[in-house]
C-alpha atoms as one frame of an Amber mdcrd trajectory, in Angstrom:
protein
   0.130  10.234 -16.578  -0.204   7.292 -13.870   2.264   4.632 -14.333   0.270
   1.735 -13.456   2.931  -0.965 -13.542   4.594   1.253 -10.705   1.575   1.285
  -8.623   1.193  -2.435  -8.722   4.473  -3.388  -7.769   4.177  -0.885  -4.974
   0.880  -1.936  -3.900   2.205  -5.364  -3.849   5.024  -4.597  -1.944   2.746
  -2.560   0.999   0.204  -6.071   0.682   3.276  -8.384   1.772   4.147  -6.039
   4.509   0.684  -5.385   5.938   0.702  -9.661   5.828   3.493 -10.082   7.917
   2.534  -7.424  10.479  -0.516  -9.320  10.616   0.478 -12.458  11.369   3.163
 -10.826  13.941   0.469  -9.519  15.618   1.348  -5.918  14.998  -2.060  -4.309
  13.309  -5.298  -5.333  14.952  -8.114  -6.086  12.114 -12.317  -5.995  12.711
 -14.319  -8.412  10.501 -15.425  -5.699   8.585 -11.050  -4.910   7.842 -10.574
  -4.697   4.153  -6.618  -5.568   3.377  -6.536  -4.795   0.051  -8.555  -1.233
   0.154  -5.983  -0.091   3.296  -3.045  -1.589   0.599  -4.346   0.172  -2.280
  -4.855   3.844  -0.126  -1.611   3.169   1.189  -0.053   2.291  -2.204  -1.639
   5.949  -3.918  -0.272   7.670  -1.284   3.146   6.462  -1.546   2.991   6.660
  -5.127   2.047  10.546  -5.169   5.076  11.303  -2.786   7.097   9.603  -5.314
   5.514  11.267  -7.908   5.658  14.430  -6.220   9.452  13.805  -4.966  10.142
  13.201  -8.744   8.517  16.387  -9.964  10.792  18.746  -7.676
């Protein structure tokens, strides 16, 4: 079962950081960039390591 709440605070967590890379200047961005689709990828992935991590 997907813990939801998890994946929010996660992907919430990965949004702040991809923000303040940003405005460091550390990720380039196109105008077509969508923040929240890379944060929400990024936030899956991490949550099926944890998952995964969990499992074993």
């Amino acid at each position: 079962m997907i813990n939801y709440i998890l994946l929010y605070k996660i992907k919430k967590k990965v949004k702040t950081m991809i923000k303040d890379k940003l405005a460091m200047g550390e990720i380039a961005t196109t105008p077509s960039s969508c923040l929240d689709c890379l944060a929400t990828d990024i936030s899956w992935e991490i949550y099926y390591l944890m998952k995964e991590k969990s499992e074993s």
